[in-house]
mmJSON file of the N, C-alpha and C atoms, coordinates in Angstrom:
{"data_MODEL":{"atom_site":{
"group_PDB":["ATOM","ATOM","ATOM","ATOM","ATOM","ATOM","ATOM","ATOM","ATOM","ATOM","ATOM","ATOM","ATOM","ATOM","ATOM","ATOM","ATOM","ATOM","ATOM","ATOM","ATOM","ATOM","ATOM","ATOM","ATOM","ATOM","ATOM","ATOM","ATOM","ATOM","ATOM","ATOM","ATOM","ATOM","ATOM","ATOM","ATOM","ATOM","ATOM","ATOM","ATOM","ATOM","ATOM","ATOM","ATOM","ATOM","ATOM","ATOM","ATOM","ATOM","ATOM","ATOM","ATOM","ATOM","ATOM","ATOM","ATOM","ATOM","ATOM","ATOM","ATOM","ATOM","ATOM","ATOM","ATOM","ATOM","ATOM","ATOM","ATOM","ATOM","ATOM","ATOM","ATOM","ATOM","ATOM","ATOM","ATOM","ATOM","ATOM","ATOM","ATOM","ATOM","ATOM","ATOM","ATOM","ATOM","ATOM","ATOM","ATOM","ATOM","ATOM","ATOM","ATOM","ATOM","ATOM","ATOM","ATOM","ATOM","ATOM","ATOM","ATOM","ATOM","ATOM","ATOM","ATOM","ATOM","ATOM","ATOM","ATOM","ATOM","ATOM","ATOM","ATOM","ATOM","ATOM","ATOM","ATOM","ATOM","ATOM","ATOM","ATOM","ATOM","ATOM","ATOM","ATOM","ATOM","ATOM","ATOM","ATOM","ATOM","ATOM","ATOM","ATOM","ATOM","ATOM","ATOM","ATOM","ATOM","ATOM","ATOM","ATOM","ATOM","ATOM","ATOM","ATOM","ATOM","ATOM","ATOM","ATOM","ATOM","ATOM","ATOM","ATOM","ATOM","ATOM","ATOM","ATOM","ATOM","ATOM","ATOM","ATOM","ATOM","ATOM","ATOM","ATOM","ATOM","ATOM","ATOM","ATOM","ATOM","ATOM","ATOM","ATOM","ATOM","ATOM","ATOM","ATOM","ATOM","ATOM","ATOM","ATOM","ATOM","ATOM","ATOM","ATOM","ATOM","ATOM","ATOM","ATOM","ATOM","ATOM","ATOM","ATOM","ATOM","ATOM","ATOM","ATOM","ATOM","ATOM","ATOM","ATOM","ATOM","ATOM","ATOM","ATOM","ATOM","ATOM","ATOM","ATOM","ATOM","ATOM","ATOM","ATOM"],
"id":[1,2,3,4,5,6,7,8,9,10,11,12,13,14,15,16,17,18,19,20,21,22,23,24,25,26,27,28,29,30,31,32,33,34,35,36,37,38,39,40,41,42,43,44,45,46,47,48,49,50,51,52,53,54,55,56,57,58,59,60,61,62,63,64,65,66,67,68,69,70,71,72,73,74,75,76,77,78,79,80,81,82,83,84,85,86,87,88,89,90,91,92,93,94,95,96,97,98,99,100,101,102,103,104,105,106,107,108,109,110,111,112,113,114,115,116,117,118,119,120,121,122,123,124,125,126,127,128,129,130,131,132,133,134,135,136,137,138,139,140,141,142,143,144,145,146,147,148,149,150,151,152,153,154,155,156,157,158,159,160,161,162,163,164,165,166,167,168,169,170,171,172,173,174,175,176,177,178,179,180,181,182,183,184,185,186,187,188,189,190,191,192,193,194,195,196,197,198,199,200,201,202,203,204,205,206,207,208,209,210,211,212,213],
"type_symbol":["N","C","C","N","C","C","N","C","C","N","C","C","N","C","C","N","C","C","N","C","C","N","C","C","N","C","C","N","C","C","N","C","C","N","C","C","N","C","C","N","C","C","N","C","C","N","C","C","N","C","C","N","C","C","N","C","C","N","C","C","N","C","C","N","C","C","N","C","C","N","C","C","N","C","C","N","C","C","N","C","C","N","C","C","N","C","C","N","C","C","N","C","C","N","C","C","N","C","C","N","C","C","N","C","C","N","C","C","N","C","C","N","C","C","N","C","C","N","C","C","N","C","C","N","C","C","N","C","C","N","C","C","N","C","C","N","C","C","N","C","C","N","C","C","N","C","C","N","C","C","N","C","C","N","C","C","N","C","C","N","C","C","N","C","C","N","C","C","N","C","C","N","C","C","N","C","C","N","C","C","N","C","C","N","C","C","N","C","C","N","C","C","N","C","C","N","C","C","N","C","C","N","C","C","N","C","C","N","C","C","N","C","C"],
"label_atom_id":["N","CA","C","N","CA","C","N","CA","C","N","CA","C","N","CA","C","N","CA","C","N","CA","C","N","CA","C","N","CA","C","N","CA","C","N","CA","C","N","CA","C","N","CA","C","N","CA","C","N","CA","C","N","CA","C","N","CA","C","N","CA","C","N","CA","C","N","CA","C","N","CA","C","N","CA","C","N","CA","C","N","CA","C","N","CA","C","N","CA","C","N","CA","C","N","CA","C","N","CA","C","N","CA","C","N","CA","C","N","CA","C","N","CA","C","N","CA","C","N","CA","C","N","CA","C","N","CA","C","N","CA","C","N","CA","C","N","CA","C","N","CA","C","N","CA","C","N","CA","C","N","CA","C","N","CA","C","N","CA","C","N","CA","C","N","CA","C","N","CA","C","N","CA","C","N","CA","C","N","CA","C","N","CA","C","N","CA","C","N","CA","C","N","CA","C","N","CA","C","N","CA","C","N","CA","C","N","CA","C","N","CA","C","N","CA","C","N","CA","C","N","CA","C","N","CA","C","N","CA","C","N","CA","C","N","CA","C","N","CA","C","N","CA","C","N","CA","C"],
"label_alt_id":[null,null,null,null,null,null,null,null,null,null,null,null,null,null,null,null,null,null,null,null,null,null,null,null,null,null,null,null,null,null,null,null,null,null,null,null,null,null,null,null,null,null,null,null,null,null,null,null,null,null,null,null,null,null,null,null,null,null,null,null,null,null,null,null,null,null,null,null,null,null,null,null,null,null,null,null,null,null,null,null,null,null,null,null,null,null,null,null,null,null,null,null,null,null,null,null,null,null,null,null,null,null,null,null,null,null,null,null,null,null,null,null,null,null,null,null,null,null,null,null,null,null,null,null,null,null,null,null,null,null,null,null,null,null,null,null,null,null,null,null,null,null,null,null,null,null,null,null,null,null,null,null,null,null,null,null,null,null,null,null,null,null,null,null,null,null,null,null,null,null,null,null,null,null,null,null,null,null,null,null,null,null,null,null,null,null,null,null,null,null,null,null,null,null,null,null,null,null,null,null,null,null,null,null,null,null,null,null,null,null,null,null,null],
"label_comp_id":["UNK","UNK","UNK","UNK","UNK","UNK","UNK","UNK","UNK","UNK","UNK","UNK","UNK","UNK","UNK","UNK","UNK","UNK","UNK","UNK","UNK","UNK","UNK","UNK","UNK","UNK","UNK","UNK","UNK","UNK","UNK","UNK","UNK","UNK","UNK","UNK","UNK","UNK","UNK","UNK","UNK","UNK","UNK","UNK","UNK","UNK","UNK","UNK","UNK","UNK","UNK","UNK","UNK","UNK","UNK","UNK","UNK","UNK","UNK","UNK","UNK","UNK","UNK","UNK","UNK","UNK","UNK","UNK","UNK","UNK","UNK","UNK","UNK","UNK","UNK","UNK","UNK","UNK","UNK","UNK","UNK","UNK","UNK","UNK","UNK","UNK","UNK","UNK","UNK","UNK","UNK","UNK","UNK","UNK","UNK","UNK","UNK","UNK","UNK","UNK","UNK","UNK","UNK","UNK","UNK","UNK","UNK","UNK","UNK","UNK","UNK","UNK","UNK","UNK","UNK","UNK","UNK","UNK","UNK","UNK","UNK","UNK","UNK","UNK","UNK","UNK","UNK","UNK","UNK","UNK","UNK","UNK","UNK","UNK","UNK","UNK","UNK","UNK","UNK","UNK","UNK","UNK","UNK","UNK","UNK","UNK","UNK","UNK","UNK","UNK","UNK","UNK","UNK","UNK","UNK","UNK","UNK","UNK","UNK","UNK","UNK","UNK","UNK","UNK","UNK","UNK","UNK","UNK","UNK","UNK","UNK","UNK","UNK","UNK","UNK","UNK","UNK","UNK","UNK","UNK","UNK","UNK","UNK","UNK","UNK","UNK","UNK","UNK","UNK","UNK","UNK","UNK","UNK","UNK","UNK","UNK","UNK","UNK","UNK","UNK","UNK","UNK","UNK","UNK","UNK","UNK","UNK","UNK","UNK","UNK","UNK","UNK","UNK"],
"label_asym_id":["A","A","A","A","A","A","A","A","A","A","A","A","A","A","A","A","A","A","A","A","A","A","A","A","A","A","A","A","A","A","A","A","A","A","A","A","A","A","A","A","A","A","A","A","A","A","A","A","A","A","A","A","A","A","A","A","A","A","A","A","A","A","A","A","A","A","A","A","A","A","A","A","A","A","A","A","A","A","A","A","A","A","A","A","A","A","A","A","A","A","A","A","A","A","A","A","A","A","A","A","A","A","A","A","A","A","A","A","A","A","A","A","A","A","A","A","A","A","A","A","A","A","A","A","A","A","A","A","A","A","A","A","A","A","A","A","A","A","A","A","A","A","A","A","A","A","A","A","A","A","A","A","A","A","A","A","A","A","A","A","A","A","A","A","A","A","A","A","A","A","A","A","A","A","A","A","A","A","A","A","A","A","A","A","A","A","A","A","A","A","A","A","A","A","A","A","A","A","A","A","A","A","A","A","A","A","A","A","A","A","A","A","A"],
"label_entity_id":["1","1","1","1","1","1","1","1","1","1","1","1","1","1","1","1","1","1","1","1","1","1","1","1","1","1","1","1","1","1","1","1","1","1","1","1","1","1","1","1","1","1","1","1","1","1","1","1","1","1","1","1","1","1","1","1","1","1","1","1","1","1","1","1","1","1","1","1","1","1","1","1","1","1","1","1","1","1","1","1","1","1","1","1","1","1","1","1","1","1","1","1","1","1","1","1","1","1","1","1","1","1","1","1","1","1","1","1","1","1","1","1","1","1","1","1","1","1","1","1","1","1","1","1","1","1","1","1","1","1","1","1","1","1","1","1","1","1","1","1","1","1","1","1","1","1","1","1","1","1","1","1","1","1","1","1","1","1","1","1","1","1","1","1","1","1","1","1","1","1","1","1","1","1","1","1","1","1","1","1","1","1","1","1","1","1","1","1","1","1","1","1","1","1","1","1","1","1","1","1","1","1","1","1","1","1","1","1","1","1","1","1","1"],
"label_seq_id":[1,1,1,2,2,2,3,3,3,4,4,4,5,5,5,6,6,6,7,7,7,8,8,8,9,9,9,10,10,10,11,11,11,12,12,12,13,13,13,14,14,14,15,15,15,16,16,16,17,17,17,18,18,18,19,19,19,20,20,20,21,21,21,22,22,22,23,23,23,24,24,24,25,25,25,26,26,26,27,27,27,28,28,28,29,29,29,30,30,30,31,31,31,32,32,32,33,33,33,34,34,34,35,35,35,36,36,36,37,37,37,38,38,38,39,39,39,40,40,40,41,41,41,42,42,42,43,43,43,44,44,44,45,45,45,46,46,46,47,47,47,48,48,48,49,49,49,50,50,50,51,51,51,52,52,52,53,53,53,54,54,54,55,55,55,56,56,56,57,57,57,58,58,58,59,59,59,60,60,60,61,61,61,62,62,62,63,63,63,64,64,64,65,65,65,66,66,66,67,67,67,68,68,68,69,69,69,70,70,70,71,71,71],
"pdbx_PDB_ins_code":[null,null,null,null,null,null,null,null,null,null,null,null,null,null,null,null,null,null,null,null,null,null,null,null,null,null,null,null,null,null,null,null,null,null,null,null,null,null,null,null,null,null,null,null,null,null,null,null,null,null,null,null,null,null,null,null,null,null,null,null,null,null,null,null,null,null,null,null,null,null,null,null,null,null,null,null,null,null,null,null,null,null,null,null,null,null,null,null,null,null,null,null,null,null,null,null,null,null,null,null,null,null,null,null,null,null,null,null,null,null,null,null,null,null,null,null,null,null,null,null,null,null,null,null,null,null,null,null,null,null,null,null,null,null,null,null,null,null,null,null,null,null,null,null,null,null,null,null,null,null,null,null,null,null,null,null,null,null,null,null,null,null,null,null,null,null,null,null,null,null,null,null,null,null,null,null,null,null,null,null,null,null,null,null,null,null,null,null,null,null,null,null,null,null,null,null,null,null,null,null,null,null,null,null,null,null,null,null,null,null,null,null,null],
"Cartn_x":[-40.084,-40.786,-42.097,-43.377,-44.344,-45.094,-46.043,-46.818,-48.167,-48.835,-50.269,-51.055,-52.245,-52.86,-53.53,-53.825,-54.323,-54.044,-52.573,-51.978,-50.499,-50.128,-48.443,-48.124,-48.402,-47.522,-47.122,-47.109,-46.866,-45.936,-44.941,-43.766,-44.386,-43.946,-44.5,-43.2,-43.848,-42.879,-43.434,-43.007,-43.659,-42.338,-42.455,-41.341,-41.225,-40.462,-40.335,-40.579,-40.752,-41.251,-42.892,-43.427,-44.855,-45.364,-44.842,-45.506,-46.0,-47.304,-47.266,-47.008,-46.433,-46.067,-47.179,-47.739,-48.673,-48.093,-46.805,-46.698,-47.283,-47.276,-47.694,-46.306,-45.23,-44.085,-44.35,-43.59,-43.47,-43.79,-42.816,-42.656,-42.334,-42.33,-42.785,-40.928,-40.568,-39.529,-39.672,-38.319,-37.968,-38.816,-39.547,-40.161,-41.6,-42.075,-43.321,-43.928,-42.311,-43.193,-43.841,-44.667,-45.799,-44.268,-44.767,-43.482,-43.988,-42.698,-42.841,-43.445,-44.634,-45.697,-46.942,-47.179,-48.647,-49.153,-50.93,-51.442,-51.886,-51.874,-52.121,-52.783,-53.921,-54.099,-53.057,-53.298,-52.183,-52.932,-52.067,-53.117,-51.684,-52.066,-51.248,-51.038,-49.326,-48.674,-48.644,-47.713,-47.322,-47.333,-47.373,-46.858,-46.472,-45.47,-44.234,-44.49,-44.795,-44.204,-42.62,-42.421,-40.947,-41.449,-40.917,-40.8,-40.421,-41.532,-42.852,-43.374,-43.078,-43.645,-44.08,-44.712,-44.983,-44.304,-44.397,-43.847,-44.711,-45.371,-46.464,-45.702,-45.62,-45.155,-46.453,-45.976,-47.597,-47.423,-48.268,-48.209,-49.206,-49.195,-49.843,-50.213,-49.856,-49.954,-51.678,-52.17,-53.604,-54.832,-55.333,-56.658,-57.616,-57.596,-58.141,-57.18,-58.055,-56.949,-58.056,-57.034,-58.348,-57.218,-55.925,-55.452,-54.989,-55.128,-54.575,-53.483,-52.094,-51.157,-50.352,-49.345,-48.536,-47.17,-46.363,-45.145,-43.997],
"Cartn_y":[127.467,128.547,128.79,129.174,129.066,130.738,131.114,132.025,131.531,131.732,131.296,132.408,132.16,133.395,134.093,135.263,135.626,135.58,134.783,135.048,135.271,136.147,136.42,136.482,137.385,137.642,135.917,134.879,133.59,132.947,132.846,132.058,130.638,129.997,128.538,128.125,126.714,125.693,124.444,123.686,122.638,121.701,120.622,119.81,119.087,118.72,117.877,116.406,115.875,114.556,114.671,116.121,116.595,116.195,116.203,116.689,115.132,115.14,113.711,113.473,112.582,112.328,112.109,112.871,112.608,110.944,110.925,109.909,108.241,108.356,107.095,107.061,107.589,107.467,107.712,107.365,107.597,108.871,109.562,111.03,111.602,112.702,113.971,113.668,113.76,113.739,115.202,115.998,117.175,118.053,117.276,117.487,118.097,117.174,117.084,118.131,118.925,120.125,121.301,121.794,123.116,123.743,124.526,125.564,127.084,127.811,128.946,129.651,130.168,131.009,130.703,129.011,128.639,128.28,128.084,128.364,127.473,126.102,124.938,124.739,123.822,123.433,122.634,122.773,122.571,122.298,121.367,120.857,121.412,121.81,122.209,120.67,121.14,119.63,120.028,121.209,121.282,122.794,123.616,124.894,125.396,125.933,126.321,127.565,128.437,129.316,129.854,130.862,131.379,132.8,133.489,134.681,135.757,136.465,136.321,136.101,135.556,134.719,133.008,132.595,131.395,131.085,129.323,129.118,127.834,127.318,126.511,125.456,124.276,122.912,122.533,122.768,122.172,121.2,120.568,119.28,119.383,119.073,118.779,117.341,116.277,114.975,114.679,115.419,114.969,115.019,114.569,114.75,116.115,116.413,117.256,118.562,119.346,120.615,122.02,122.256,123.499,124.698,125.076,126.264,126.653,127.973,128.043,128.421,128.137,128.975,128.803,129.83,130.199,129.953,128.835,128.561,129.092],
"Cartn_z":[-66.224,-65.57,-66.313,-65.151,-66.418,-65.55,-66.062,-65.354,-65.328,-63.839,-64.067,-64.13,-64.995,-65.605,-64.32,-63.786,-62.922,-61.786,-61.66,-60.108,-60.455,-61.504,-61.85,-60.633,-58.915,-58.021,-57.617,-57.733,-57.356,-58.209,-57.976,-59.204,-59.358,-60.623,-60.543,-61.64,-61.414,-62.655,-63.243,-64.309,-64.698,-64.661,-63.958,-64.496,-65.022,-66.151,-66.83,-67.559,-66.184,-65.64,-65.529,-65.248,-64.864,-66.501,-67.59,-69.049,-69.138,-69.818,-70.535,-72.489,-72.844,-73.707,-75.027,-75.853,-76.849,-77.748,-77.257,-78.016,-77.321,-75.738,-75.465,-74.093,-74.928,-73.653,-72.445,-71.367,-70.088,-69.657,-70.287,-70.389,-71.443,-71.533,-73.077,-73.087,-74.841,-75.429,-75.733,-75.86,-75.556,-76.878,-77.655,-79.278,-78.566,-77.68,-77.225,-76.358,-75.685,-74.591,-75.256,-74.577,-75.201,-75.279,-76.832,-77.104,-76.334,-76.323,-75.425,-75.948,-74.893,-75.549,-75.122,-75.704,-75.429,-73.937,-74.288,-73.077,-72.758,-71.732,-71.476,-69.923,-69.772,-68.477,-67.78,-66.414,-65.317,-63.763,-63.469,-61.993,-60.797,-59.888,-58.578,-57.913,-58.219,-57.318,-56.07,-56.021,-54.625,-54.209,-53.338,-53.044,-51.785,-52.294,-51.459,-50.51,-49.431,-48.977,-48.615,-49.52,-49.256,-48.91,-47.39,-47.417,-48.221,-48.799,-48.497,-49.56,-50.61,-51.642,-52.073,-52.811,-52.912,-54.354,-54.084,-55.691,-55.686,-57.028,-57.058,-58.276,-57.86,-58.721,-59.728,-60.698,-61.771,-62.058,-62.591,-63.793,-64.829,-66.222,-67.085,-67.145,-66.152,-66.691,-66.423,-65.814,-65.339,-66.409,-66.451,-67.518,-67.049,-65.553,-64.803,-64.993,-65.631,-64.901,-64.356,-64.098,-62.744,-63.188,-63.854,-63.941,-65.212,-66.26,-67.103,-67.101,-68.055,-67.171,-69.013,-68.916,-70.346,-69.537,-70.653,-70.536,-71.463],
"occupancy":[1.0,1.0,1.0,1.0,1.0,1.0,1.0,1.0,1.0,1.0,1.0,1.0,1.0,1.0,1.0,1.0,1.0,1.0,1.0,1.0,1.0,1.0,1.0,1.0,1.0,1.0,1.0,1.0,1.0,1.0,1.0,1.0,1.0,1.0,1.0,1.0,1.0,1.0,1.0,1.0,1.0,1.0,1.0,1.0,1.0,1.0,1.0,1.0,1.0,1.0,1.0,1.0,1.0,1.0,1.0,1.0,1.0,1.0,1.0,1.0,1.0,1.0,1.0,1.0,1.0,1.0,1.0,1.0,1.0,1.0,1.0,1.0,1.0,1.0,1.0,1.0,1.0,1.0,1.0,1.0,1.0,1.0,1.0,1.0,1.0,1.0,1.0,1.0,1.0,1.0,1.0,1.0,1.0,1.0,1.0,1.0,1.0,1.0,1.0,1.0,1.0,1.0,1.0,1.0,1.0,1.0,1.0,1.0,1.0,1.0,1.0,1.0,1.0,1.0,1.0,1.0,1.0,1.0,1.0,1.0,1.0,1.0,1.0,1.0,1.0,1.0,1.0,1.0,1.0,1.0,1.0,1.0,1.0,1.0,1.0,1.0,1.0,1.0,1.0,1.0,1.0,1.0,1.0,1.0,1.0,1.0,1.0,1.0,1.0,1.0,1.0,1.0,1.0,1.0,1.0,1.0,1.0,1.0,1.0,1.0,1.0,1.0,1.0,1.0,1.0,1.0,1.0,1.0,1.0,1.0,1.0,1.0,1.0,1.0,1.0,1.0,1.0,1.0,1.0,1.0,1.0,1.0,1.0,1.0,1.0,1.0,1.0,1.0,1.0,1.0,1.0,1.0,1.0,1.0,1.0,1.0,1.0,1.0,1.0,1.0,1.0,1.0,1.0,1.0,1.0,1.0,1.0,1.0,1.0,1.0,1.0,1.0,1.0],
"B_iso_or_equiv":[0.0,0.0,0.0,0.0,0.0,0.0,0.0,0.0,0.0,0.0,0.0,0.0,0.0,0.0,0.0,0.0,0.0,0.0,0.0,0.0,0.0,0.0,0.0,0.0,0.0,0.0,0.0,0.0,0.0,0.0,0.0,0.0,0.0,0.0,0.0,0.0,0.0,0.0,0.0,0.0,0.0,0.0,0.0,0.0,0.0,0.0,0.0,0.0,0.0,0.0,0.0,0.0,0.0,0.0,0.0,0.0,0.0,0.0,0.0,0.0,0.0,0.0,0.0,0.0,0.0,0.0,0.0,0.0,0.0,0.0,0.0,0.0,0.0,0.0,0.0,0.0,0.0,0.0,0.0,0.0,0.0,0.0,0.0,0.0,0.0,0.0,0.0,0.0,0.0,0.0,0.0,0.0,0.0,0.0,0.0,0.0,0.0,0.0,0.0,0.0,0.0,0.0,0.0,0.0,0.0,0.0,0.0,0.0,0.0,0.0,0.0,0.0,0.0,0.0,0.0,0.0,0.0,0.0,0.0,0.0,0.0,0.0,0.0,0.0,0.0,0.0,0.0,0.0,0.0,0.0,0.0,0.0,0.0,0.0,0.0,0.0,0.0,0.0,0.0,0.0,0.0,0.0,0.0,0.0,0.0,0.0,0.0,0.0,0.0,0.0,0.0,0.0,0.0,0.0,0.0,0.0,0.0,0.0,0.0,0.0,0.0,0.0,0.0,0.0,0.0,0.0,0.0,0.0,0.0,0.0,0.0,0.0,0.0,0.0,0.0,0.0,0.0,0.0,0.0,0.0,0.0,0.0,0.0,0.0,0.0,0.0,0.0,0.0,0.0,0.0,0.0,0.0,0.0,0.0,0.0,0.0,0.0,0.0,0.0,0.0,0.0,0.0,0.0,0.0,0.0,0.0,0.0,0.0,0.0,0.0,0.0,0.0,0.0],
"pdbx_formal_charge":[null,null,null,null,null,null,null,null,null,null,null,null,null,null,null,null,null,null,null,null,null,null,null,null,null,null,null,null,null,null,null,null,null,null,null,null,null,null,null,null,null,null,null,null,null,null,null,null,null,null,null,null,null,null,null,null,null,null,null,null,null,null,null,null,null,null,null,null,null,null,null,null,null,null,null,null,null,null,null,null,null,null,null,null,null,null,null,null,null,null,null,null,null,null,null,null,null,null,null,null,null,null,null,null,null,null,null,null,null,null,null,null,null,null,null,null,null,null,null,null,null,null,null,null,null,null,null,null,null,null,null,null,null,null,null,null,null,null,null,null,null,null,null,null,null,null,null,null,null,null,null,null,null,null,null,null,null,null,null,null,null,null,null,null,null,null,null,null,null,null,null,null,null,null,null,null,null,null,null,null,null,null,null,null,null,null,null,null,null,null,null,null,null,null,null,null,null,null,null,null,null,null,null,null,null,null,null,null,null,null,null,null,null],
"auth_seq_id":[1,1,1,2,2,2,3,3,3,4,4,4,5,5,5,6,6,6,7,7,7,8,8,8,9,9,9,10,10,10,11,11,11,12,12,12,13,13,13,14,14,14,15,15,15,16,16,16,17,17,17,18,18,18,19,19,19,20,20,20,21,21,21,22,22,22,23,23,23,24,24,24,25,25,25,26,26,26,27,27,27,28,28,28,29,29,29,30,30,30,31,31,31,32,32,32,33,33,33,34,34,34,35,35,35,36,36,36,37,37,37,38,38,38,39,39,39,40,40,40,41,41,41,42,42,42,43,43,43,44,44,44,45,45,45,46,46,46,47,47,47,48,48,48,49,49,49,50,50,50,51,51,51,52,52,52,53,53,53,54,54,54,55,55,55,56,56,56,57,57,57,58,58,58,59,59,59,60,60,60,61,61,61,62,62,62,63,63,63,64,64,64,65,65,65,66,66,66,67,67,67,68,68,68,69,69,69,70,70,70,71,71,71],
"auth_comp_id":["UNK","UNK","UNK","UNK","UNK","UNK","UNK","UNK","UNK","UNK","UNK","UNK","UNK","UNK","UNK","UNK","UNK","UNK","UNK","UNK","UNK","UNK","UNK","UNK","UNK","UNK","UNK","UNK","UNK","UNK","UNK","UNK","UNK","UNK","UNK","UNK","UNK","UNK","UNK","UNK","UNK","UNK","UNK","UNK","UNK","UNK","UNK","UNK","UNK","UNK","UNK","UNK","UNK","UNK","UNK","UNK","UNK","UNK","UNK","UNK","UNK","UNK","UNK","UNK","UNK","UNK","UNK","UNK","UNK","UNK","UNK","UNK","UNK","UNK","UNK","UNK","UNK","UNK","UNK","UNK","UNK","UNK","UNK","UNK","UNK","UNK","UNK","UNK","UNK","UNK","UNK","UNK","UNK","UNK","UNK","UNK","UNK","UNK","UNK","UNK","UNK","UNK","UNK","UNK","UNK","UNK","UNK","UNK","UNK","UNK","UNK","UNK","UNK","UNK","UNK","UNK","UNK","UNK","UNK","UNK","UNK","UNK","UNK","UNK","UNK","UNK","UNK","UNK","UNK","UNK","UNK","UNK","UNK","UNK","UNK","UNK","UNK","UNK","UNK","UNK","UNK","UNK","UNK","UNK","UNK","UNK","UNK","UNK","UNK","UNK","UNK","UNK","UNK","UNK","UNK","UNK","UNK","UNK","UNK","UNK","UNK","UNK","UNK","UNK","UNK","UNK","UNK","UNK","UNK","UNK","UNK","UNK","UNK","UNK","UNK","UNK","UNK","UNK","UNK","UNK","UNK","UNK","UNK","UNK","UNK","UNK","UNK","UNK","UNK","UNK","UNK","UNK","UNK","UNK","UNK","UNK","UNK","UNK","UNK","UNK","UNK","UNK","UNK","UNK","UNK","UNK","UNK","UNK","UNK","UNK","UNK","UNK","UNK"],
"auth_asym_id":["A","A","A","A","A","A","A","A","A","A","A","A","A","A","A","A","A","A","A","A","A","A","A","A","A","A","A","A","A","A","A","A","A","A","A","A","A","A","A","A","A","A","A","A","A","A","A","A","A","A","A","A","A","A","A","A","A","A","A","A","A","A","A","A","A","A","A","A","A","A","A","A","A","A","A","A","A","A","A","A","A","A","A","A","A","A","A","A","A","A","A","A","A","A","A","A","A","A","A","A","A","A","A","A","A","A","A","A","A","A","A","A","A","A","A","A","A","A","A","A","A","A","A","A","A","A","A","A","A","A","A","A","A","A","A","A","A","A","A","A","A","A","A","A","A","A","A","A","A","A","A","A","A","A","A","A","A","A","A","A","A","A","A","A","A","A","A","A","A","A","A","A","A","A","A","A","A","A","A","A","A","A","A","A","A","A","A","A","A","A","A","A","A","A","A","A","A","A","A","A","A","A","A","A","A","A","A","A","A","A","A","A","A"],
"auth_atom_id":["N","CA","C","N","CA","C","N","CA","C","N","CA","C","N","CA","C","N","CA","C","N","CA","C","N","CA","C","N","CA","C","N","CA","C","N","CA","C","N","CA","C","N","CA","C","N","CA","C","N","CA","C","N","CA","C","N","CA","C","N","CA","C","N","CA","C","N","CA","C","N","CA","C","N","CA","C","N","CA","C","N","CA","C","N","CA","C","N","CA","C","N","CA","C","N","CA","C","N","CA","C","N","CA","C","N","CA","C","N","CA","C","N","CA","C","N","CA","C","N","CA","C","N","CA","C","N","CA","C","N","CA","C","N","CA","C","N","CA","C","N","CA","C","N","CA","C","N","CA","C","N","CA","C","N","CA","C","N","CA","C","N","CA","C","N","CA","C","N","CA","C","N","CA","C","N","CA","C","N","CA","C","N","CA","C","N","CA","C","N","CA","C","N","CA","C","N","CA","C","N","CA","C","N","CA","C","N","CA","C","N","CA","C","N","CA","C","N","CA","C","N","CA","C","N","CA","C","N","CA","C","N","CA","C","N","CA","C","N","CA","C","N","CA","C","N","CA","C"],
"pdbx_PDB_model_num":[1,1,1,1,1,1,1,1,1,1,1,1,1,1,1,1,1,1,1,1,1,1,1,1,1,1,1,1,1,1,1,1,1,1,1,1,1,1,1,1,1,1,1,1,1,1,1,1,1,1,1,1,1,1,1,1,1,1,1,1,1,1,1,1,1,1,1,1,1,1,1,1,1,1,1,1,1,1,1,1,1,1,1,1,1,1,1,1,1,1,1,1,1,1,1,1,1,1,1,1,1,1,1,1,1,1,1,1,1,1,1,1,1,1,1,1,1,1,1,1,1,1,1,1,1,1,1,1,1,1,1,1,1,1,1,1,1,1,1,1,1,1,1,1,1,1,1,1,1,1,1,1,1,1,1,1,1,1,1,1,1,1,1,1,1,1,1,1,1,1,1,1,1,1,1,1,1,1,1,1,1,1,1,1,1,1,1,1,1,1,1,1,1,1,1,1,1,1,1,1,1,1,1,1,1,1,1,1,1,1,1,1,1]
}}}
């Protein structure tokens, strides 16, 4: 679960598979995710409408990011 800065009313998430690995891996080893707290860029995968709220899929894997958001 993460919050994006300036739109709390919108639930979001990062998944797992979304993180990239500082080490080179495929994907981030459980050592590698931002610890809870910090504040990291994030690109919009996907978003959801649920009556009457939204929920927004992030990823960190992009070099691009367009959102700040605290996990």
């Amino acid at each position: 679960m993460v919050k994006i800065l300036g739109h709390e009313g919108i639930g979001a998430s990062i998944d797992g598979a979304a993180i990239d690995s500082p080490s080179g891996a495929g994907r981030a080893w459980l050592g590698e995710y931002p610890a809870v707290g910090t504040e990291v860029d994030a690109v919009v995968q996907e978003i959801r409408r649920w009556s009457p709220s939204a929920w927004a899929r992030l990823t960190i894997r992009s070099q691009e990011s367009q959102l700040s958001v605290a996990v």
